[in-house]
N, C-alpha and C positions, 0 to 999 in steps of 0.2 A: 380389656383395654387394647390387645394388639387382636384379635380375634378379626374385625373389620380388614387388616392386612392379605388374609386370605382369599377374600371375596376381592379384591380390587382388580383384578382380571392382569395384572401382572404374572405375566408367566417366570422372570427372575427372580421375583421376591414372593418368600424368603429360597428359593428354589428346588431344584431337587438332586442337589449335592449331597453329602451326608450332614454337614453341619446345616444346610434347608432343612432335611427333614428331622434333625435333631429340632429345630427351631418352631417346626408343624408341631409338632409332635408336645414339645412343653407350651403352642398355643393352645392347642385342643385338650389339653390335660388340666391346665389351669382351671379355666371353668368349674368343670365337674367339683375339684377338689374343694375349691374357694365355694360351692353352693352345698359341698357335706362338711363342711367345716359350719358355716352358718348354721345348717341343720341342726347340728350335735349344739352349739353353744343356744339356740334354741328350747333343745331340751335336755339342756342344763349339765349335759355331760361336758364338763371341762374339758378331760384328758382327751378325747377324741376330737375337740373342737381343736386342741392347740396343736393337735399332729393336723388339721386341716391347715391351719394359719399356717404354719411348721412347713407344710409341704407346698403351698404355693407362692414361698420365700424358696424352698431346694427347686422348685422347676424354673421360677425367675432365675435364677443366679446357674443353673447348667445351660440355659438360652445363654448365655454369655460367651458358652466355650467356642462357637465358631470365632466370633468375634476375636474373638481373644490371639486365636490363631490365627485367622488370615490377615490380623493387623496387629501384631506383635509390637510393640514398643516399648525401651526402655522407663518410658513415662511411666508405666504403670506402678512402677516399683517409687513414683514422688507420693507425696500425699494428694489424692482419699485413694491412691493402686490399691495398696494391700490391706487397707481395712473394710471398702468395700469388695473387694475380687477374695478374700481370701479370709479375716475376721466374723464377718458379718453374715458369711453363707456357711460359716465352721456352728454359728448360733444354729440353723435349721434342725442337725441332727443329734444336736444334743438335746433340744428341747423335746425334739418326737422322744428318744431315749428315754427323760424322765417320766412323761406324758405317760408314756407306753409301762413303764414302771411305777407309774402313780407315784413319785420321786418328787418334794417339793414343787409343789404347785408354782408357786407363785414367782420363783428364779426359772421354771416353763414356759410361765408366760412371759416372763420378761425375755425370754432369746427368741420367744419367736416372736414377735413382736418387735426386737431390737433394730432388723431393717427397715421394717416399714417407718419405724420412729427416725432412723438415721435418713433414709428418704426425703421426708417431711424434713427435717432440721435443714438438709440442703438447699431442696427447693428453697423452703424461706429464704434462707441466707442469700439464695443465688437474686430471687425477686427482690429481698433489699438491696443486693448491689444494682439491678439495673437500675429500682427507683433513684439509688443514689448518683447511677451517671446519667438518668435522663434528666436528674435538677442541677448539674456542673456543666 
């Protein structure tokens, strides 16, 4: 998804600060991670496929931390702040945890799986509100 960012011939974005190449760094990561995750639930190994999903929910949500920094605002702390910045990325590494521990399967999949589902419920929500001010 952000992967095309790289190649846009922008020498500022994402740059070569430390939080750029934090942000290089979990582009180029994702990939791989999200196509061995596929792999594994492919062949049928659960527990490695959910530390795959698992991990390209932890490299999304540390892409955040520049952000987070060089534009600090109290808003974070209103609602979705702290359930996406701080709830939602706490799911990644408990779910690798069980995964890794063949630990209830199925409460595994459900945290890693829990942002991408809270993603999706946003979006929707946000697409219903604009259909509903583009018919007012």
């Amino acid at each position: 998804r952000a992967l095309p960012i790289l190649f846009a011939g922008d020498p500022d974005v994402p740059g070569t600060t430390p939080g750029g190449l934090l942000i290089t760094a979990t582009i180029l990561l994702s990939p791989p991670v999200a196509i061995a995750g596929f792999v594994f639930a492919l062949k049928n190994d659960v527990a490695r496929a959910i530390m795959g999903i698992a991990g390209v929910s932890l490299l999304d949500w540390i892409s955040y931390f520049p952000s987070i920094a060089n534009h600090w605002d109290s808003s974070l702390f209103s609602f979705p702040g702290p359930f996406v910045f701080f709830v939602l990325p706490a799911c990644a590494p408990v779910a690798i945890f069980l995964a890794w521990r063949r630990l209830w399967p199925g409460i595994a999949i459900a945290l890693a799986l829990a942002p991408w589902a809270s993603r999706a419920i946003m979006t929707i929500a946000f697409a219903i509100s604009v259909a509903i001010a583009a018919v007012v």
